[in-house]
N, C-alpha and C positions, 0 to 999 in steps of 0.2 A: 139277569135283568131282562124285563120281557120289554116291548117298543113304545108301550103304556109309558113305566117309567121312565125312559130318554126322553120321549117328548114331554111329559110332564116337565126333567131336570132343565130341558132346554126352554120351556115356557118360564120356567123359575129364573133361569137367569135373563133372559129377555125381560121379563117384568123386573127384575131388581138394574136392570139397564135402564130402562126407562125411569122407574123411580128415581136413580143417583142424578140422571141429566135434567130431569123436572128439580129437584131437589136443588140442582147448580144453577138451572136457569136465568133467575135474579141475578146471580152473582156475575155470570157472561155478559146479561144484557146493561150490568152497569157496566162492566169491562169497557163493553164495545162503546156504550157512551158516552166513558171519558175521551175513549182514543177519536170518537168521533169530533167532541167537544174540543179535543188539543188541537185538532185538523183546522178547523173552524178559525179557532183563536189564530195559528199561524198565518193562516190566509188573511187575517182582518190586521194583522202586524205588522204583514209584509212593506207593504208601501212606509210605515215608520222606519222600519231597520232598513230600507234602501234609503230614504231621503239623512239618515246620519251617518249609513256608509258614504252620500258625496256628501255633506258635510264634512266629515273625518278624512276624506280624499287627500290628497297633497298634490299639486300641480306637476307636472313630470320638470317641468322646465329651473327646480332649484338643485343646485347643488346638494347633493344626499351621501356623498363621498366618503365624505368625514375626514379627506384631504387639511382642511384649513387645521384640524388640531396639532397637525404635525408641522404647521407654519411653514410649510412649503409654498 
């Protein structure tokens, strides 16, 4: 094999790289804009899952024992 064909075989696979990653490109850039789109959602959520975690809170000051079942 003379240096002709190497650099040809190596342009050949440089261009079939490039084709596969144009060819996937759509599929990445929805990727990234669902994960982008979840980020979003989280952050706009945030303030609801905190105002029902103190809602759901429990005051420290009751009994949590579980003493009273054994009628002690």
């Amino acid at each position: 094999m003379d240096a002709g064909t190497i650099l040809g075989f190596i342009a050949g696979y440089l261009a079939t790289l490039a084709g596969v990653f144009l060819l996937y490109l759509p599929v990445i850039a929805v990727v990234v804009a669902l994960l982008v789109a979840a980020g979003v959602l989280q952050l706009l959520l945030l303030p609801l899952v905190i105002l029902v975690r103190k809602i759901r809170h429990r005051p420290s000051g009751q009994d949590t024992d579980g003493s009273w079942m054994l009628g002690r």
